[in-house]
Rosetta silent file (secondary structure, phi, psi, omega in degrees, C-alpha in Angstrom):
SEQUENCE: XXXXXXXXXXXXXXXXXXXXXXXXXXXXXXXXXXXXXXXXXXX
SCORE:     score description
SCORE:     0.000 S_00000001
   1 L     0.000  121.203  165.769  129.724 -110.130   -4.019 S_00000001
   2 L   -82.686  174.797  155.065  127.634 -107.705   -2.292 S_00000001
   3 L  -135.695  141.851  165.661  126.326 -107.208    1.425 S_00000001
   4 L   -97.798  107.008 -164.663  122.855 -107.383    2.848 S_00000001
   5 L   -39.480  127.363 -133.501  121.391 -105.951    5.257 S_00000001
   6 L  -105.542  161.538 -175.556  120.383 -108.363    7.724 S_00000001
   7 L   -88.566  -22.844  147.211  116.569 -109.027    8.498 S_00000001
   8 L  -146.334 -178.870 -162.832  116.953 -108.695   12.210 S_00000001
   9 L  -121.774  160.666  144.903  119.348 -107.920   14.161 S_00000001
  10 L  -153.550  145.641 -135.770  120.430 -109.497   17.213 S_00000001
  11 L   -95.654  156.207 -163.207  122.526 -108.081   20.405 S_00000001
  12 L  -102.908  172.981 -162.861  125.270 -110.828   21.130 S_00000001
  13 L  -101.841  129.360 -171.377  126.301 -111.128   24.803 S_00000001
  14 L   -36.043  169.626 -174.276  129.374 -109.712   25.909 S_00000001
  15 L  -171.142  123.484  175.372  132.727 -111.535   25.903 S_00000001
  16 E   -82.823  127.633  150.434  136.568 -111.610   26.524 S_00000001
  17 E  -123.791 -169.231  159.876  139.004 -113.049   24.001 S_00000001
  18 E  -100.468  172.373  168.074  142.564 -112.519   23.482 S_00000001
  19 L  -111.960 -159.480 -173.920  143.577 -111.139   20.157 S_00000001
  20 L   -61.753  -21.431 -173.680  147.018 -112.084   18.002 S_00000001
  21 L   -76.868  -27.546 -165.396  148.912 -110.012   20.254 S_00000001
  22 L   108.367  -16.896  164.548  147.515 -111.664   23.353 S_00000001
  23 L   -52.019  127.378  154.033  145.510 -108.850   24.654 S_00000001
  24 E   -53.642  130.773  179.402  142.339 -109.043   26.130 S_00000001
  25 E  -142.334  112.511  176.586  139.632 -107.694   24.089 S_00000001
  26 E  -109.307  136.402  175.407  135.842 -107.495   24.933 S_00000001
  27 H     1.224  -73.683 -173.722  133.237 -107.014   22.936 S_00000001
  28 H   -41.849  -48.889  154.696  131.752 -104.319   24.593 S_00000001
  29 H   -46.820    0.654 -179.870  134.883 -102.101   23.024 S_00000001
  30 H  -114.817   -7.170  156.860  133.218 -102.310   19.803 S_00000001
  31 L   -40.138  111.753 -156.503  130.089 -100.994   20.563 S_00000001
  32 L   125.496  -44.320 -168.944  128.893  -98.991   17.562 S_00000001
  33 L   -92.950  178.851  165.646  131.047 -100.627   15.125 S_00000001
  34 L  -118.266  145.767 -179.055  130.499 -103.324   13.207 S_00000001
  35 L   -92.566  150.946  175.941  131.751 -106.863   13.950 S_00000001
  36 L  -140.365  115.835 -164.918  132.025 -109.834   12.224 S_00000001
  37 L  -104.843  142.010 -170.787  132.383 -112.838   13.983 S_00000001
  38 L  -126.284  103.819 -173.905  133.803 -116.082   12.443 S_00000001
  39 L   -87.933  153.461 -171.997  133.684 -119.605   14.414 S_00000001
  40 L  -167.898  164.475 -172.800  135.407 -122.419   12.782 S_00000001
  41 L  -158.717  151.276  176.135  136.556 -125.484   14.062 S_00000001
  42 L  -101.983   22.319 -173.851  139.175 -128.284   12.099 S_00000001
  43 L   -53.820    0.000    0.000  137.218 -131.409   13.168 S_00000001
């Protein structure tokens, strides 16, 4: 499995979650890096 470079890009709008620990974490600390965000739902 490779990865591919995406065909645009687009910037996502800031956000708080917690993480496993329970800390607050927003986006906006991750400026630069890259993220990968994964929604899921057990419906």
């Amino acid at each position: 499995m490779g990865v591919l470079k995406p065909n645009k890009t687009i910037d996502a709008p800031d956000f708080i979650l917690s993480d496993l620990e329970g800390e607050k974490r927003s986006l906006r600390e991750f400026q630069g890096k890259f993220v990968m965000l994964n929604f899921w739902a057990t419906w």
